[in-house]
PDB file of N, CA, C and O in Angstrom:
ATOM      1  N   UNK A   1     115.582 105.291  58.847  1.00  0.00           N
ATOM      2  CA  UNK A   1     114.382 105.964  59.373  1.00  0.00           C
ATOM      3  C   UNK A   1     114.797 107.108  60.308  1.00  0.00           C
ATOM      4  O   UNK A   1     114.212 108.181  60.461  1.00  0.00           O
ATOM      5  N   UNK A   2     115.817 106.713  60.852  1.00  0.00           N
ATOM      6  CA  UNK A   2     116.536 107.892  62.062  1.00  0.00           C
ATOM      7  C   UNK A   2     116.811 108.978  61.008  1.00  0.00           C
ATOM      8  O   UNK A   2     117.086 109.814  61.868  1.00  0.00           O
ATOM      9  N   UNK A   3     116.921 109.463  60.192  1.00  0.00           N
ATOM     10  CA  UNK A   3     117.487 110.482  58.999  1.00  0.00           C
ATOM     11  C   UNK A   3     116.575 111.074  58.724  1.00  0.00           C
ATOM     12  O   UNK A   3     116.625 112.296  58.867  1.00  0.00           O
ATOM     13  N   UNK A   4     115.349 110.438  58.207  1.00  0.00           N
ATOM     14  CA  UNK A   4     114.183 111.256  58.250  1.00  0.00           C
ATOM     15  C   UNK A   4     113.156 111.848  59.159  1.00  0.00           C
ATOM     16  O   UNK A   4     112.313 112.647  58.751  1.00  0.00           O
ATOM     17  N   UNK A   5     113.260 111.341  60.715  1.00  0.00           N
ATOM     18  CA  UNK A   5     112.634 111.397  61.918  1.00  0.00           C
ATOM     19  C   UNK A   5     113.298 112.564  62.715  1.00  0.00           C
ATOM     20  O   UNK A   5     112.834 113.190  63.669  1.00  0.00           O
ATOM     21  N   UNK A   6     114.728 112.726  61.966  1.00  0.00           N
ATOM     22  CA  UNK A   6     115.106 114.353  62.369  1.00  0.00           C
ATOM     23  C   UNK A   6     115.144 114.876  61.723  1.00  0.00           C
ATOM     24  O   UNK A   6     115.326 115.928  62.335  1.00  0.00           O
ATOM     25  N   UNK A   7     115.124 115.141  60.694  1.00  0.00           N
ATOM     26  CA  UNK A   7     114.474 116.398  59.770  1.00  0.00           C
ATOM     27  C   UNK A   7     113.496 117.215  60.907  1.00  0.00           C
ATOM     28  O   UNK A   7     112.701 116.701  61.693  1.00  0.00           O
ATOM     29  N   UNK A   8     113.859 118.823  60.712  1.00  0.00           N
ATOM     30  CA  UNK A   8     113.152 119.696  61.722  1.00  0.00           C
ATOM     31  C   UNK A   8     111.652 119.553  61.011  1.00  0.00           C
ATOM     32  O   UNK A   8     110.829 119.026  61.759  1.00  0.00           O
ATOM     33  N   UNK A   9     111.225 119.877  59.886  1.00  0.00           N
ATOM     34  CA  UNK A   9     109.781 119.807  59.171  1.00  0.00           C
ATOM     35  C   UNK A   9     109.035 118.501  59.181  1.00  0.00           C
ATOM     36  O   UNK A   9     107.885 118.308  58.786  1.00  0.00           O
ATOM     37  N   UNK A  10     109.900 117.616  59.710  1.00  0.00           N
ATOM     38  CA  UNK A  10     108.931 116.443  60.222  1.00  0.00           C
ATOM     39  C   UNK A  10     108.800 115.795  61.695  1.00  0.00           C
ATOM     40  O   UNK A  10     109.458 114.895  62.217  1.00  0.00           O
ATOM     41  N   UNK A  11     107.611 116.641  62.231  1.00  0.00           N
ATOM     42  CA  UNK A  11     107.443 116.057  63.660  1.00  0.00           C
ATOM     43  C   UNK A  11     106.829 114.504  63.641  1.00  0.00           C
ATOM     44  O   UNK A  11     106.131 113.934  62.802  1.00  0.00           O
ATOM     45  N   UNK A  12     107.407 114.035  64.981  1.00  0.00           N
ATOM     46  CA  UNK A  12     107.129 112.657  65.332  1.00  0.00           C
ATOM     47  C   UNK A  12     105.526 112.297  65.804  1.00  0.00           C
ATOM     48  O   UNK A  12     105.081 111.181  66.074  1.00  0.00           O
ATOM     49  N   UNK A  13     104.533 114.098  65.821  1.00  0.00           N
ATOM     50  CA  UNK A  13     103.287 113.988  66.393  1.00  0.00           C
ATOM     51  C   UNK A  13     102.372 113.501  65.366  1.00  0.00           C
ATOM     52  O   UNK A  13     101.372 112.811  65.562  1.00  0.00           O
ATOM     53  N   UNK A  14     102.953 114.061  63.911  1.00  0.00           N
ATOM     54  CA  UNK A  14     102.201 114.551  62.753  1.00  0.00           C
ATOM     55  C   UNK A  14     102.546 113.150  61.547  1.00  0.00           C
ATOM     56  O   UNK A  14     103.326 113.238  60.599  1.00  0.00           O
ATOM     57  N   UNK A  15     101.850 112.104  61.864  1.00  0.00           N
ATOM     58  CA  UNK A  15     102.108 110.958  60.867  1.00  0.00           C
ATOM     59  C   UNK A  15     102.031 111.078  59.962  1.00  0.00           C
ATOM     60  O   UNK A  15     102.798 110.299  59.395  1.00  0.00           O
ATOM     61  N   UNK A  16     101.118 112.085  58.819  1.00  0.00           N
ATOM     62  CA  UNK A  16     101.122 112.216  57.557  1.00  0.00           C
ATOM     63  C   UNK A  16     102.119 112.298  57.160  1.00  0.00           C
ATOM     64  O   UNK A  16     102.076 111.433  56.285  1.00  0.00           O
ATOM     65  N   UNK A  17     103.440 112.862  57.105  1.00  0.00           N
ATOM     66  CA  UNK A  17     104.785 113.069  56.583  1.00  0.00           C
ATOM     67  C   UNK A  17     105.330 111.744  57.246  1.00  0.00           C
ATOM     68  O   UNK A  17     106.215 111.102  56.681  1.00  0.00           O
ATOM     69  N   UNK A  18     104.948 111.458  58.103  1.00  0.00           N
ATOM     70  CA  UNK A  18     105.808 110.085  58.132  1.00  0.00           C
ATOM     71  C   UNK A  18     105.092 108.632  57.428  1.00  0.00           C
ATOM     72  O   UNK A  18     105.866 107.710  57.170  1.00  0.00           O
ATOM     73  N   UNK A  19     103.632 108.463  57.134  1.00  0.00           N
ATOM     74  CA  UNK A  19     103.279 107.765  56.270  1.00  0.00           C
ATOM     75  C   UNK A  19     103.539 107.960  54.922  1.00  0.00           C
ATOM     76  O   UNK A  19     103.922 107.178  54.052  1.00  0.00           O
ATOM     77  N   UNK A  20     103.306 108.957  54.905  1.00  0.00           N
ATOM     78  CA  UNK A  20     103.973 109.254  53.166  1.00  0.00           C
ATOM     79  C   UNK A  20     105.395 108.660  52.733  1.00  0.00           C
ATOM     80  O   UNK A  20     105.609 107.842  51.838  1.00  0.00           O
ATOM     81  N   UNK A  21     106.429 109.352  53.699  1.00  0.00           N
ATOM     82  CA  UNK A  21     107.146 108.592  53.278  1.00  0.00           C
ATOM     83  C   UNK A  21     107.670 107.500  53.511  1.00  0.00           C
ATOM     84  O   UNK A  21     108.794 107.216  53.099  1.00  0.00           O
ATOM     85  N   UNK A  22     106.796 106.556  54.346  1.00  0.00           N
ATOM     86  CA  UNK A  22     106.552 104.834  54.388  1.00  0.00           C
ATOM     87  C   UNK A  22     106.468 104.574  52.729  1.00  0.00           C
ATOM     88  O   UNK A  22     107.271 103.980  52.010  1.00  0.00           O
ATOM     89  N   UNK A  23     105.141 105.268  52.368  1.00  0.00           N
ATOM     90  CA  UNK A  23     104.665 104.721  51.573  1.00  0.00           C
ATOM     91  C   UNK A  23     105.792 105.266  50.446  1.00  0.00           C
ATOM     92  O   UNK A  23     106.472 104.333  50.019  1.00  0.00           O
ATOM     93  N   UNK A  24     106.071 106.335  49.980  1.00  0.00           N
ATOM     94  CA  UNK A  24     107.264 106.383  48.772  1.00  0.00           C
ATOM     95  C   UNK A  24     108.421 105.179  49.067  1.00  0.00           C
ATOM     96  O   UNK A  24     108.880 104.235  48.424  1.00  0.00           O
ATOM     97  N   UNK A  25     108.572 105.610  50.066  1.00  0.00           N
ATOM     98  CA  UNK A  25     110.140 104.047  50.164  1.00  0.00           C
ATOM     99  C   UNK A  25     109.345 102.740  49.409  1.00  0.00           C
ATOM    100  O   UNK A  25     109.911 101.858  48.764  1.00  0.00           O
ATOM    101  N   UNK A  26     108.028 102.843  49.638  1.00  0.00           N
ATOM    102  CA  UNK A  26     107.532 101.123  49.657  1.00  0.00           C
ATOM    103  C   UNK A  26     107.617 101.195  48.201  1.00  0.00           C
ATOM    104  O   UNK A  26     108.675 100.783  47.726  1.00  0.00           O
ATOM    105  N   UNK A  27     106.763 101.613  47.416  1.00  0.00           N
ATOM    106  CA  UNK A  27     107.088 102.201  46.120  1.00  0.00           C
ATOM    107  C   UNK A  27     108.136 102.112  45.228  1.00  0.00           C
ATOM    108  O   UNK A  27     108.197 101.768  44.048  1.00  0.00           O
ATOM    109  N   UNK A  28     108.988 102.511  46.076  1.00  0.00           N
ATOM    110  CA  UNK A  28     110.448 102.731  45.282  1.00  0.00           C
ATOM    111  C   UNK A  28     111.166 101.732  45.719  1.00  0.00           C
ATOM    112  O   UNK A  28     112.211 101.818  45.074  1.00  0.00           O
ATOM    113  N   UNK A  29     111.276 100.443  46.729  1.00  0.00           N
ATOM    114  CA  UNK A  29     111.499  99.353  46.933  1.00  0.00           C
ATOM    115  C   UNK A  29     111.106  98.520  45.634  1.00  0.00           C
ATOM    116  O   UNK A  29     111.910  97.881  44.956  1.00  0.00           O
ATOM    117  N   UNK A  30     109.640  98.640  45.379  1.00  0.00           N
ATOM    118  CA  UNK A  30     108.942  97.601  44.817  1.00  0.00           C
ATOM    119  C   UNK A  30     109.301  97.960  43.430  1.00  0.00           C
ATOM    120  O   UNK A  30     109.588  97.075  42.625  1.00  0.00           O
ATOM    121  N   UNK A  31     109.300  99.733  42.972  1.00  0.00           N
ATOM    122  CA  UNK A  31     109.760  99.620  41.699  1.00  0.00           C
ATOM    123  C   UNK A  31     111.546  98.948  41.530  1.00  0.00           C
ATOM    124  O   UNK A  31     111.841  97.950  40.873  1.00  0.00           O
ATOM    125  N   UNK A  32     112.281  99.607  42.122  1.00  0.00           N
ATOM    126  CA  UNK A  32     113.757  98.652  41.889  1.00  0.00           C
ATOM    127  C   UNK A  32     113.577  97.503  41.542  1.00  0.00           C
ATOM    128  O   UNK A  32     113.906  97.088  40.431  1.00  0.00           O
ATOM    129  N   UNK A  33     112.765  96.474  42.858  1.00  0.00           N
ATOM    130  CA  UNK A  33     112.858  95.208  42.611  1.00  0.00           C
ATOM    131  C   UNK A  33     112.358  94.636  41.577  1.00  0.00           C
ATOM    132  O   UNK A  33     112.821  93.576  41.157  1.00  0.00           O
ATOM    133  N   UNK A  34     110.898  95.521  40.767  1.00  0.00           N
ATOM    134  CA  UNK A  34     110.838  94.480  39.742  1.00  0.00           C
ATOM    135  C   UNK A  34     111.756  94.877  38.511  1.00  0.00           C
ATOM    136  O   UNK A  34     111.724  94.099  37.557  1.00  0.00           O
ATOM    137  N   UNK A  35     112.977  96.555  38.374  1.00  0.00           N
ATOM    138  CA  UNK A  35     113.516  96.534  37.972  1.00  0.00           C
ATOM    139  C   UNK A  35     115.057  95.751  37.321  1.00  0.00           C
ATOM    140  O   UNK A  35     115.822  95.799  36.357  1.00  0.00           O
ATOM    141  N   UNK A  36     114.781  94.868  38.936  1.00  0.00           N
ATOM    142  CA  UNK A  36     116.547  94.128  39.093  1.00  0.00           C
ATOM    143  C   UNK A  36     116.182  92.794  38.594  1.00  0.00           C
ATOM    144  O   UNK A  36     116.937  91.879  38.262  1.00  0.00           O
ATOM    145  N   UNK A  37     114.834  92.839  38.597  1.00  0.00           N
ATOM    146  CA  UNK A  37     113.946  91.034  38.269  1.00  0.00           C
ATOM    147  C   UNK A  37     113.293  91.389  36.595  1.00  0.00           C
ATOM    148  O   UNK A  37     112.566  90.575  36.026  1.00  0.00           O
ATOM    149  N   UNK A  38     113.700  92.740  35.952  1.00  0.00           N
ATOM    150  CA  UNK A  38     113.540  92.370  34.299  1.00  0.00           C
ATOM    151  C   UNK A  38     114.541  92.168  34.153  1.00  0.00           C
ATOM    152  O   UNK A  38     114.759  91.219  33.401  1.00  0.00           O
ATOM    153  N   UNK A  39     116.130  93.106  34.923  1.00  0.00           N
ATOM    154  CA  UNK A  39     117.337  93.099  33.808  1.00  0.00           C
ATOM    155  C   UNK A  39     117.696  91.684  34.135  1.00  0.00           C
ATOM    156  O   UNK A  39     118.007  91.046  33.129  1.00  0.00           O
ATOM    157  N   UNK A  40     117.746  90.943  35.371  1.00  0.00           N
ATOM    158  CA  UNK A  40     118.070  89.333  35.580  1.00  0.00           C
ATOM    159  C   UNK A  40     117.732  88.600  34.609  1.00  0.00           C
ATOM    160  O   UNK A  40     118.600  87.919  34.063  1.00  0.00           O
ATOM    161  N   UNK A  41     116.026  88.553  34.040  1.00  0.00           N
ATOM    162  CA  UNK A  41     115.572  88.226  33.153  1.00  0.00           C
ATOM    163  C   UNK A  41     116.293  87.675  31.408  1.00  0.00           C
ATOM    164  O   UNK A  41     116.649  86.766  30.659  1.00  0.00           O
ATOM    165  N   UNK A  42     116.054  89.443  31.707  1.00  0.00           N
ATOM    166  CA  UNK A  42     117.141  89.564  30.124  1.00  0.00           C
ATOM    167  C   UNK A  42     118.721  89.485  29.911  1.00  0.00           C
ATOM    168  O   UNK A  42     119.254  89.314  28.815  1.00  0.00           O
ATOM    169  N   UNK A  43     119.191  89.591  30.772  1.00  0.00           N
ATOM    170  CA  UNK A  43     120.487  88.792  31.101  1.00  0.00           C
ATOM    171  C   UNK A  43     120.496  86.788  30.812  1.00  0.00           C
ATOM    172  O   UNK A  43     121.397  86.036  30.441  1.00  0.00           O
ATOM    173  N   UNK A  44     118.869  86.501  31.248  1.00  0.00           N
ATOM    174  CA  UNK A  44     119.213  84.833  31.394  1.00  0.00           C
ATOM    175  C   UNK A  44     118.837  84.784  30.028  1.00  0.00           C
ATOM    176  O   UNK A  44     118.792  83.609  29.663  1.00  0.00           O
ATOM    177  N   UNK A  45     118.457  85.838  28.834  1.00  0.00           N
ATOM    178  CA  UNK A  45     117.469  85.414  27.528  1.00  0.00           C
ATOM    179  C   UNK A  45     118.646  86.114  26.642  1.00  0.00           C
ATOM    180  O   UNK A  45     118.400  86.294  25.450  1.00  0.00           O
ATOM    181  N   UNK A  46     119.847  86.499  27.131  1.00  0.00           N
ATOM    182  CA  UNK A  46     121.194  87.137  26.036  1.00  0.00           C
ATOM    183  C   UNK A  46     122.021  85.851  26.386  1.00  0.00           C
ATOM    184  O   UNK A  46     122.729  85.465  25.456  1.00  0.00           O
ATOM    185  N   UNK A  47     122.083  85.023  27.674  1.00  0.00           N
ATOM    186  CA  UNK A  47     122.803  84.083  28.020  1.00  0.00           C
ATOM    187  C   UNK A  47     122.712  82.932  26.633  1.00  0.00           C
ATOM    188  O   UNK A  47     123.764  82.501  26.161  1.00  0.00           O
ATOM    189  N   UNK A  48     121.493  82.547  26.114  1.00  0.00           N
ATOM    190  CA  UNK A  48     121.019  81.686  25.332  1.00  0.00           C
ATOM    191  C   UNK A  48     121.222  82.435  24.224  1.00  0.00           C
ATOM    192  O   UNK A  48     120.900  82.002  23.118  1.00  0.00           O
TER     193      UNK A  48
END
């Protein structure tokens, strides 16, 4: 969060740029994870 909180184009007054990118991280958390929870998947269905 310290990496993006100094970026000069993002002030600490102006939350929109800092909710936004709450919300992309959250996003892109949630897509990985259900990415790492198909290939697990299909890993346990090549196992058999």
């Amino acid at each position: 969060m310290d990496l993006f909180l100094a970026r000069p184009h993002i002030h600490t007054g102006d939350g929109g740029y800092i909710g936004l990118w709450v919300v992309l991280a959250g996003f892109g958390l949630a897509f990985l994870a259900l990415i790492v929870a198909i290939v697990i998947r299909l890993r346990k269905q090549r196992r058999r």
